[in-house]
N, CA, C and O atoms as a CHARMM CRD file, in Angstrom:
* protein
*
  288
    1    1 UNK  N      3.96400  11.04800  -1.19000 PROA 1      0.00000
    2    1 UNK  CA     3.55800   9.75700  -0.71100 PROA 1      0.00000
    3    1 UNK  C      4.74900   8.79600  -0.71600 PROA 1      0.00000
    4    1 UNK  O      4.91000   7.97400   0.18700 PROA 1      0.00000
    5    2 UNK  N      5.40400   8.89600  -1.54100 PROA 2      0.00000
    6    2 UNK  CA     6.52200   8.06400  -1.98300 PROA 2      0.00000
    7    2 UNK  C      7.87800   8.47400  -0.81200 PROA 2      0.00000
    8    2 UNK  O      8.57400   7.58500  -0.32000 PROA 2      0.00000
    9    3 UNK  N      8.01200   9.46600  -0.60200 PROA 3      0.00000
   10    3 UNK  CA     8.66800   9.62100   1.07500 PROA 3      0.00000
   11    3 UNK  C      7.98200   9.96900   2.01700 PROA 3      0.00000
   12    3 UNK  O      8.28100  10.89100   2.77600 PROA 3      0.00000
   13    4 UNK  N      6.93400   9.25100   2.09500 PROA 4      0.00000
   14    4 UNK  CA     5.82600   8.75900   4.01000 PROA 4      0.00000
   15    4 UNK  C      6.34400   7.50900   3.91800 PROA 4      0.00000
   16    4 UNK  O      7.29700   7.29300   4.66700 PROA 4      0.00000
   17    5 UNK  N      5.90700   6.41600   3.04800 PROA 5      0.00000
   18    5 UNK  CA     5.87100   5.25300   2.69500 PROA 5      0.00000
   19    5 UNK  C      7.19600   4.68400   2.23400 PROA 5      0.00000
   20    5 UNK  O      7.03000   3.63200   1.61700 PROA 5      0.00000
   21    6 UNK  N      8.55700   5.08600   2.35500 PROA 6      0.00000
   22    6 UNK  CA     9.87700   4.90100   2.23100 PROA 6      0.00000
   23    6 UNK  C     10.47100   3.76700   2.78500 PROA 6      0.00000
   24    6 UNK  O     10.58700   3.61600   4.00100 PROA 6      0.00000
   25    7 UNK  N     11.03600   2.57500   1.55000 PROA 7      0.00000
   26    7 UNK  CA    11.37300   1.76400   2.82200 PROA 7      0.00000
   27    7 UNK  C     13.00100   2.20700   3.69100 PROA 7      0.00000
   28    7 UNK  O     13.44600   1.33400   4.43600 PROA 7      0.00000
   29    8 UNK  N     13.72100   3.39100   3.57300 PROA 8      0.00000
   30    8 UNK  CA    14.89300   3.94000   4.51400 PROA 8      0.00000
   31    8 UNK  C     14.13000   4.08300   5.53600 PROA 8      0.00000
   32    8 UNK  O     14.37700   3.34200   6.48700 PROA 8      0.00000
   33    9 UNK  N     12.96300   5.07600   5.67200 PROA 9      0.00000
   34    9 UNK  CA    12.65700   6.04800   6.55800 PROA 9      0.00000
   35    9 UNK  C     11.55800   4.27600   7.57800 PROA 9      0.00000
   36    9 UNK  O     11.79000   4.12800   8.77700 PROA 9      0.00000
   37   10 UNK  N     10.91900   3.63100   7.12900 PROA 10     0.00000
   38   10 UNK  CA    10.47500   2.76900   7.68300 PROA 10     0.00000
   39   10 UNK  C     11.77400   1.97200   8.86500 PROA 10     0.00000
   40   10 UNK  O     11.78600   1.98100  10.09600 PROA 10     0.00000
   41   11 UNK  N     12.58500   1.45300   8.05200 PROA 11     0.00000
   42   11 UNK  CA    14.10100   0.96000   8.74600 PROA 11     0.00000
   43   11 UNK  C     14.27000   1.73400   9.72500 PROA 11     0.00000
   44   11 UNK  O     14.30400   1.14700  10.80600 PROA 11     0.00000
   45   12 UNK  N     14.43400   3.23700   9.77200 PROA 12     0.00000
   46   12 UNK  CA    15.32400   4.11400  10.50600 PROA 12     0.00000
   47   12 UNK  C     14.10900   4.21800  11.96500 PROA 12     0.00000
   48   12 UNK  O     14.55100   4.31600  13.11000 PROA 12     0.00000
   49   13 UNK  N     12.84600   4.18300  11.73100 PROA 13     0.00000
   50   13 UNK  CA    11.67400   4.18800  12.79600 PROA 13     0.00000
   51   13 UNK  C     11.65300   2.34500  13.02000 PROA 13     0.00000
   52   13 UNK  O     11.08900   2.11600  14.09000 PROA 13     0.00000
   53   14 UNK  N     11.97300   1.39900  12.52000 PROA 14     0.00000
   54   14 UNK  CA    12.44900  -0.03800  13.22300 PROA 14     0.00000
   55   14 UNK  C     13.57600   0.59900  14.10600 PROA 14     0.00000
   56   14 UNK  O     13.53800   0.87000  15.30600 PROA 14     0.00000
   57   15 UNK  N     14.41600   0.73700  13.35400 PROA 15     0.00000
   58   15 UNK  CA    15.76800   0.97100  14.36700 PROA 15     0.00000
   59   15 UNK  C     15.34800   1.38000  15.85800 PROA 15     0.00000
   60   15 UNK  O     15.46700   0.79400  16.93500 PROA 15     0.00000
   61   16 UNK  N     14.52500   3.26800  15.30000 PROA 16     0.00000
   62   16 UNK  CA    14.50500   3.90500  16.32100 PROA 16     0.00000
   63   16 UNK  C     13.73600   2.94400  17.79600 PROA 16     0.00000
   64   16 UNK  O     14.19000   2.85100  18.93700 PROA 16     0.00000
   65   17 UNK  N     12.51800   2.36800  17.24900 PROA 17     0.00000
   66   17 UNK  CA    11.52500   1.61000  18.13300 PROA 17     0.00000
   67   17 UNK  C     13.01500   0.50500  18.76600 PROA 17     0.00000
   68   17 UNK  O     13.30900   0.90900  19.89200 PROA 17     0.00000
   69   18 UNK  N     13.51000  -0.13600  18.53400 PROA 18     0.00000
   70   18 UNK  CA    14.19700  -1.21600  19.19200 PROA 18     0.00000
   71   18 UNK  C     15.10800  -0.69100  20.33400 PROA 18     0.00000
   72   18 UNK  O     15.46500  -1.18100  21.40500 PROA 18     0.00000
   73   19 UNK  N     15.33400   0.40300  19.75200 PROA 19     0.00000
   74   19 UNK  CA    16.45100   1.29700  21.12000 PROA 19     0.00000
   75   19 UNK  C     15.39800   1.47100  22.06000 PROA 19     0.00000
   76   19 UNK  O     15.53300   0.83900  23.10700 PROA 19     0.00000
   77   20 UNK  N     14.17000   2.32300  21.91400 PROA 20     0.00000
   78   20 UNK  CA    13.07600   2.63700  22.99800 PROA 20     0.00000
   79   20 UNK  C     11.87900   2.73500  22.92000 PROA 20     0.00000
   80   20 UNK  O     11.18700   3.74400  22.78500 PROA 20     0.00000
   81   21 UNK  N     11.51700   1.35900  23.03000 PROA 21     0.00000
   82   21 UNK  CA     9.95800   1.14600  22.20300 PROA 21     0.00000
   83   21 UNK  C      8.88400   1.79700  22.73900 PROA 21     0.00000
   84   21 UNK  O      7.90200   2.14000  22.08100 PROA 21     0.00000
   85   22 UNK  N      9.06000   2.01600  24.13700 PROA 22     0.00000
   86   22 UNK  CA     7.76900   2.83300  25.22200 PROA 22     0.00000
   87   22 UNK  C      8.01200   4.59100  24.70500 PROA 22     0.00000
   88   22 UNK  O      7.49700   5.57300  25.24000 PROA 22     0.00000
   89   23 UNK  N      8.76100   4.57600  23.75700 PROA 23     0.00000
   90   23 UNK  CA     8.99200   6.72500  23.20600 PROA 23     0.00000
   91   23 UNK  C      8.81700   6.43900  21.98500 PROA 23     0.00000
   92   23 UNK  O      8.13700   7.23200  21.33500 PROA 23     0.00000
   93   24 UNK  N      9.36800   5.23300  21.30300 PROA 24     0.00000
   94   24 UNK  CA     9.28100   6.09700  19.98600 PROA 24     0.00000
   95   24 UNK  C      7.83400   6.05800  19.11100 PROA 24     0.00000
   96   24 UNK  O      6.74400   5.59000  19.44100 PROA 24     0.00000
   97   25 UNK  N      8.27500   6.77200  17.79500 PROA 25     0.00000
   98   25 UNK  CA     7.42100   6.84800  17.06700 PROA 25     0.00000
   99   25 UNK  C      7.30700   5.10800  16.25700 PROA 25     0.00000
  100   25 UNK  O      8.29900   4.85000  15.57700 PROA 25     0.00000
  101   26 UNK  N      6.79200   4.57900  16.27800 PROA 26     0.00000
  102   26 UNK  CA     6.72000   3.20700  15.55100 PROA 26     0.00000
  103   26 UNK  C      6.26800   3.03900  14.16600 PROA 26     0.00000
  104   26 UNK  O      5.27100   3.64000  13.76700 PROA 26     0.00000
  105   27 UNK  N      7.05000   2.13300  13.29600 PROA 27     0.00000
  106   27 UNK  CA     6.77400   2.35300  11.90300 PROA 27     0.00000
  107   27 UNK  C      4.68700   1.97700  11.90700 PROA 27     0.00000
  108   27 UNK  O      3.81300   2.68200  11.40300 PROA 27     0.00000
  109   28 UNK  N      4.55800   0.90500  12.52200 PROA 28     0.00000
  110   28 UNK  CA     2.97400   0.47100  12.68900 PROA 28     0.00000
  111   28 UNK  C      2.13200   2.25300  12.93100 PROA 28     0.00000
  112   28 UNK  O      1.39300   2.73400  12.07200 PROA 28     0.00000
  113   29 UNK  N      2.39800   2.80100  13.95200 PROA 29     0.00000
  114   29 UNK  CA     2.11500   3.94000  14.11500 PROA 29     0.00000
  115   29 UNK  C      1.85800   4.79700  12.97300 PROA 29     0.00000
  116   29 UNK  O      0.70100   4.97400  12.59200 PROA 29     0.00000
  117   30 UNK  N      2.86900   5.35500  12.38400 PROA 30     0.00000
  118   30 UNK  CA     3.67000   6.13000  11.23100 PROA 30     0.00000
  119   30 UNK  C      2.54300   5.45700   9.67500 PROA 30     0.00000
  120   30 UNK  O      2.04300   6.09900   8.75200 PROA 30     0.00000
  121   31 UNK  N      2.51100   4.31600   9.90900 PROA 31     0.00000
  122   31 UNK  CA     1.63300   3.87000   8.56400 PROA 31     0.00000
  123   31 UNK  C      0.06300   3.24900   8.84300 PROA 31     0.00000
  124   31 UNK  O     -0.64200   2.55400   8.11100 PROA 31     0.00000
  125   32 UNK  N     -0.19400   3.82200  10.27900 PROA 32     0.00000
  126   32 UNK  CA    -1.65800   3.59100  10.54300 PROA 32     0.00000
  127   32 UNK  C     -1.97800   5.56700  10.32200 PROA 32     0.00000
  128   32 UNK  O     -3.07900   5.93000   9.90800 PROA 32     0.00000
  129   33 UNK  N     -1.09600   6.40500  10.59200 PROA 33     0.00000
  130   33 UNK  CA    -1.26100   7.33100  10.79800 PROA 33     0.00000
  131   33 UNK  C     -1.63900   8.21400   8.89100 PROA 33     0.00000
  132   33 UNK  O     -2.42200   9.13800   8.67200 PROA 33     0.00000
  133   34 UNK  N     -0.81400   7.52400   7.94500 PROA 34     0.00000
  134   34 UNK  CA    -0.47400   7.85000   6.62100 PROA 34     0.00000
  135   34 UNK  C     -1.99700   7.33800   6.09800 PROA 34     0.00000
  136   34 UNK  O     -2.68200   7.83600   5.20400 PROA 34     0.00000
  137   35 UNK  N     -2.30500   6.13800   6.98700 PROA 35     0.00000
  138   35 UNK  CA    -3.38800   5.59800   6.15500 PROA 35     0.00000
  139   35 UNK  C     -4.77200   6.40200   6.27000 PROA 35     0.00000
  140   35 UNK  O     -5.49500   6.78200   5.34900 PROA 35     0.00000
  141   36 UNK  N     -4.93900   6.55400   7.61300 PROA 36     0.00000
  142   36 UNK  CA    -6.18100   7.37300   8.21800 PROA 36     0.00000
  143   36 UNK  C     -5.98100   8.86000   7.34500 PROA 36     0.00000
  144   36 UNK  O     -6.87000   9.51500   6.80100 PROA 36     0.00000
  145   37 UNK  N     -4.83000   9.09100   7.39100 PROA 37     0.00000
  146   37 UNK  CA    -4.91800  10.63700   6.30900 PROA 37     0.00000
  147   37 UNK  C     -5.53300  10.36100   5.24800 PROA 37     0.00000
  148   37 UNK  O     -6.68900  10.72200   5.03000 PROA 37     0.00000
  149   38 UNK  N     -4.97000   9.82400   4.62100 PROA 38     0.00000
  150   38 UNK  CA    -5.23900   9.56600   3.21600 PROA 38     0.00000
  151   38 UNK  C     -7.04500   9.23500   2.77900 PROA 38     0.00000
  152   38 UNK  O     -7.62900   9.52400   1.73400 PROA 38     0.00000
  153   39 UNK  N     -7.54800   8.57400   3.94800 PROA 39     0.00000
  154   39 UNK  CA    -8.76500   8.53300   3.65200 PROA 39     0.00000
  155   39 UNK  C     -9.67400   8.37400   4.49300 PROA 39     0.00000
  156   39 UNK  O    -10.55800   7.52100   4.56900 PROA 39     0.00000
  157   40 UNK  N     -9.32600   9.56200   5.36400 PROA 40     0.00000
  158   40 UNK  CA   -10.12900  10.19700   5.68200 PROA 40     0.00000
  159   40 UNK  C    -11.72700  11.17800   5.42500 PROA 40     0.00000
  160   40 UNK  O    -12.77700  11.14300   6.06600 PROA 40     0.00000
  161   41 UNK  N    -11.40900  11.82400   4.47500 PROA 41     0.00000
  162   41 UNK  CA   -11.99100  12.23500   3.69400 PROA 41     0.00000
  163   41 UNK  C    -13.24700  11.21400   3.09400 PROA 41     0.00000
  164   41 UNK  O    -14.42300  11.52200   2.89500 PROA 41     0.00000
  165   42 UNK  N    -12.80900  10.36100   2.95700 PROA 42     0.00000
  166   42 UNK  CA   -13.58400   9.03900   2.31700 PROA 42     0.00000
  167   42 UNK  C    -14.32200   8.78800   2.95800 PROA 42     0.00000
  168   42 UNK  O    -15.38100   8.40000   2.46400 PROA 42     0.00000
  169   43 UNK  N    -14.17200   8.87600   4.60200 PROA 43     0.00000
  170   43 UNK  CA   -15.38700   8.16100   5.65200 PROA 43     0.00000
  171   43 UNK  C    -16.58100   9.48300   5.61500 PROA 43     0.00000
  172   43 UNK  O    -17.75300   9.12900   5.74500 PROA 43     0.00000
  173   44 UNK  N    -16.31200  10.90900   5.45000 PROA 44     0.00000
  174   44 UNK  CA   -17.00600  11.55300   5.68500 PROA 44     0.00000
  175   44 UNK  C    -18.57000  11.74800   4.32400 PROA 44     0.00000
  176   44 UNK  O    -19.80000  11.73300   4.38800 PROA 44     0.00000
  177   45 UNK  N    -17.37400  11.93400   3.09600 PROA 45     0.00000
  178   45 UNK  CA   -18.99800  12.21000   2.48700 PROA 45     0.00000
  179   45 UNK  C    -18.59400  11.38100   0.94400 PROA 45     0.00000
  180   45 UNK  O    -18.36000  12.02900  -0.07600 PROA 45     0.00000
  181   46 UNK  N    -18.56500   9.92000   0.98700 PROA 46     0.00000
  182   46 UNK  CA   -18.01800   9.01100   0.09600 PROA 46     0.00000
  183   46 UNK  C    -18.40600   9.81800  -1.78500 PROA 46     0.00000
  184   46 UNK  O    -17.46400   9.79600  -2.57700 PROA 46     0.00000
  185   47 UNK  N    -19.43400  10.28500  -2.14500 PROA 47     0.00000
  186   47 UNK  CA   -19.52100  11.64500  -3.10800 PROA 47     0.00000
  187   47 UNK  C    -19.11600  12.40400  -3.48900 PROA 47     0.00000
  188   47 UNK  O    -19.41200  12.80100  -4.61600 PROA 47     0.00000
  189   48 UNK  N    -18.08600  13.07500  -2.59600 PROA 48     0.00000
  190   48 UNK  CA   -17.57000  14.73700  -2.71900 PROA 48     0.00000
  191   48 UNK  C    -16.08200  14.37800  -2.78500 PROA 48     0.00000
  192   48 UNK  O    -15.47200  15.44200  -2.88700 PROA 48     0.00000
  193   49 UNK  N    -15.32700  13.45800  -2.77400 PROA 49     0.00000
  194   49 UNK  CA   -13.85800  13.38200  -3.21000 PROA 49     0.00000
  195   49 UNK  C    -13.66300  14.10400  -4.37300 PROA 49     0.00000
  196   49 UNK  O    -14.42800  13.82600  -5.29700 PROA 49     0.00000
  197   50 UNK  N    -12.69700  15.10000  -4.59200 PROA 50     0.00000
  198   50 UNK  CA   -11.98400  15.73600  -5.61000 PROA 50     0.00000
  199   50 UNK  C    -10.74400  15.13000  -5.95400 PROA 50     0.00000
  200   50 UNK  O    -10.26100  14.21700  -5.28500 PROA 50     0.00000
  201   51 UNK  N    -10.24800  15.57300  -6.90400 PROA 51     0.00000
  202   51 UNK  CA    -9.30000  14.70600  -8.23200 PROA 51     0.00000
  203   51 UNK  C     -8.41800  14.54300  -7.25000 PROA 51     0.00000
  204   51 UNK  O     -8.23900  13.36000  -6.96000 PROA 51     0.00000
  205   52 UNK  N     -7.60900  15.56400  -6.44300 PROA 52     0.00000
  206   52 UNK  CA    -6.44900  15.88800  -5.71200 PROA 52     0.00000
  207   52 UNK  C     -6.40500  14.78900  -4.56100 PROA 52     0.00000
  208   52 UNK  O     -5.41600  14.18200  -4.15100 PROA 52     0.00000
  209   53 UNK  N     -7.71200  14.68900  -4.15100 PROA 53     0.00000
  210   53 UNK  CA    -7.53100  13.32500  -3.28300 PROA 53     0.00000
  211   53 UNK  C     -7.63000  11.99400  -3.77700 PROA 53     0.00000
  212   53 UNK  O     -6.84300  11.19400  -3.27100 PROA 53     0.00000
  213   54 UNK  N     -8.46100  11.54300  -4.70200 PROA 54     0.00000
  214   54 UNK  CA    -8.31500  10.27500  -4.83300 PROA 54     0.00000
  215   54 UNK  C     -6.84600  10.17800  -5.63500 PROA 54     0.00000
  216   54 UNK  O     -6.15600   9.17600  -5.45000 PROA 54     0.00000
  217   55 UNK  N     -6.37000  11.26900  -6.55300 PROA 55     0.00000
  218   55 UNK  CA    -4.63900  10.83800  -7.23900 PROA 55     0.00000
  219   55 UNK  C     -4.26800  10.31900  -5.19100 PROA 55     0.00000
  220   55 UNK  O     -4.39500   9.15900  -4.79900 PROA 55     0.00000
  221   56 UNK  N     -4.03200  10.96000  -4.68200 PROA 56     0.00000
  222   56 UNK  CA    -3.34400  10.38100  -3.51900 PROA 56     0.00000
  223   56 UNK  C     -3.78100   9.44300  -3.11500 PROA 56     0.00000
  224   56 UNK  O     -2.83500   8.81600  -2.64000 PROA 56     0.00000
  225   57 UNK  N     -5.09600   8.64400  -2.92700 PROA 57     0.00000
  226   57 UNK  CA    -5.91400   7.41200  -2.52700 PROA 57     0.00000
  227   57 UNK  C     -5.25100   6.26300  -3.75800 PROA 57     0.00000
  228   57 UNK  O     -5.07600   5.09000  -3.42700 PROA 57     0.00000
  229   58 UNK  N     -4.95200   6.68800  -5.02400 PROA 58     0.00000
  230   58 UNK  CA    -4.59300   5.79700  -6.04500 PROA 58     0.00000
  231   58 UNK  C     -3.29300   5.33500  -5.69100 PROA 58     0.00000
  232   58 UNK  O     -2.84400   4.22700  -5.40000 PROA 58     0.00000
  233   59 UNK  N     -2.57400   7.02500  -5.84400 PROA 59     0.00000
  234   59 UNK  CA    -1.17900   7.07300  -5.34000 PROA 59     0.00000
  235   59 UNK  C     -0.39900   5.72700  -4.18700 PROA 59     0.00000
  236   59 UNK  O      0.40700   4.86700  -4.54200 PROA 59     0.00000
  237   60 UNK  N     -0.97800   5.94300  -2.76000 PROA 60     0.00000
  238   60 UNK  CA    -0.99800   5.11200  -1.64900 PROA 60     0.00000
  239   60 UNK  C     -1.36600   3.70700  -2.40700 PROA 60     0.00000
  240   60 UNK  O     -0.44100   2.91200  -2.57500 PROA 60     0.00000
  241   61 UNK  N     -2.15600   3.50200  -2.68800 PROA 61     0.00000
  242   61 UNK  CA    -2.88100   2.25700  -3.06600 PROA 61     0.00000
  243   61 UNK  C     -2.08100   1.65200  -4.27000 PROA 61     0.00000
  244   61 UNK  O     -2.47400   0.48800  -4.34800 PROA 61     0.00000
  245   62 UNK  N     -1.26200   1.85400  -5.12800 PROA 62     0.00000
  246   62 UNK  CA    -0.04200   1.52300  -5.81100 PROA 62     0.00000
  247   62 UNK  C      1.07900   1.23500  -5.39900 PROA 62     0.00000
  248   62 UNK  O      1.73300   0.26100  -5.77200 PROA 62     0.00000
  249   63 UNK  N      1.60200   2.52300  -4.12400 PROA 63     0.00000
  250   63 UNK  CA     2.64400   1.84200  -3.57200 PROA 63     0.00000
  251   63 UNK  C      2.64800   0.50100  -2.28700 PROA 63     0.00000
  252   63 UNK  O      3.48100  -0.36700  -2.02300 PROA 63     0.00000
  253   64 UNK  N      1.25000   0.85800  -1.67200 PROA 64     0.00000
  254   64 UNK  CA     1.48200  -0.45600  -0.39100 PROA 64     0.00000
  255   64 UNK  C      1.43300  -1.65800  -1.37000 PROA 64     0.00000
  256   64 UNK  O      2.17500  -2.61500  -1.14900 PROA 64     0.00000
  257   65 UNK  N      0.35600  -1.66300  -2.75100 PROA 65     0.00000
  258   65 UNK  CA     0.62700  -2.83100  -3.65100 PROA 65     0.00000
  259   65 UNK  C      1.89900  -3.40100  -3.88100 PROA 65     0.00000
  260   65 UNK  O      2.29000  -4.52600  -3.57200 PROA 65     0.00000
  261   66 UNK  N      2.57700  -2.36900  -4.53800 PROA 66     0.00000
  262   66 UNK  CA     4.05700  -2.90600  -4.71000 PROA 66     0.00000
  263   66 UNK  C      4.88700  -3.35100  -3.35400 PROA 66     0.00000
  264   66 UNK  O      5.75700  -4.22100  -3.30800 PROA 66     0.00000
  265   67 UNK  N      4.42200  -2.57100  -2.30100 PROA 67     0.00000
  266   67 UNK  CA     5.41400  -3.21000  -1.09000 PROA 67     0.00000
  267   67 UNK  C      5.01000  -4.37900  -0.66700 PROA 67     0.00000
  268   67 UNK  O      5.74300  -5.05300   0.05700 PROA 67     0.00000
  269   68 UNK  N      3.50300  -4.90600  -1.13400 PROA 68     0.00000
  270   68 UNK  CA     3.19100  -5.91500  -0.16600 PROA 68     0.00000
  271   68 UNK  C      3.46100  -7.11800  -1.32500 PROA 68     0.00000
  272   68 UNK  O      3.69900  -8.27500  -0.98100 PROA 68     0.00000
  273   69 UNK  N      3.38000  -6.60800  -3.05700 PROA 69     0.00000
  274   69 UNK  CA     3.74500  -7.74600  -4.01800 PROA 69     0.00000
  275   69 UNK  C      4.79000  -7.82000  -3.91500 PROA 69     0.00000
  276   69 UNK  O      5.32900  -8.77000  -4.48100 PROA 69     0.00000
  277   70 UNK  N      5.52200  -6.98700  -3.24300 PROA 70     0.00000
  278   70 UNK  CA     7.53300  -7.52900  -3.80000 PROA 70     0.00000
  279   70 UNK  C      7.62900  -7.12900  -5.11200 PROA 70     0.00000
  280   70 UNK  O      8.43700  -7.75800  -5.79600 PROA 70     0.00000
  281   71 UNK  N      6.80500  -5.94800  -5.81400 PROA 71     0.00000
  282   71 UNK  CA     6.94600  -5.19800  -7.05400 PROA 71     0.00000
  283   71 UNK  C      8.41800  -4.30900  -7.04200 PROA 71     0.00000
  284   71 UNK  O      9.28800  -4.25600  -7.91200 PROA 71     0.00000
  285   72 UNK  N      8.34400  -3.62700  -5.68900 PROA 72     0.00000
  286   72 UNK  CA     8.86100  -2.39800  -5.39600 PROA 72     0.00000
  287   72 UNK  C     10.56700  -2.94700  -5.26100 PROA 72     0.00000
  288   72 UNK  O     11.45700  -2.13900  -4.99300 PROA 72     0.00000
């Protein structure tokens, strides 16, 4: 989780988008895409989550905290 959510790899997909915004992959993209993974699972049967997914639902949910408090 901690390299999806990278702030290099975020920069390097800004970069990429400014050279050719109609191709590339976009960081908005890239972290709408991380998010829907992650909880996915969640929309289907809110009951049946196992340990392995919510550590990653916690996981995610610690780091966008810190990126969005200015923790990180």
């Amino acid at each position: 989780m901690n390299s999806l959510l990278n702030d290099q790899r975020f920069a390097r997909l800004i970069e990429t988008a400014t050279v050719d915004e109609t191709r590339a992959y976009t960081a908005r993209i890239c972290s709408l895409t991380v998010r829907k993974g992650v909880w996915k699972r969640a929309r289907w049967r809110a009951g049946q989550i196992d340990a392995y997914r919510r550590n990653l639902q916690n996981s995610y949910l610690e780091i966008v905290d810190a990126k969005l408090n200015g923790i990180a």
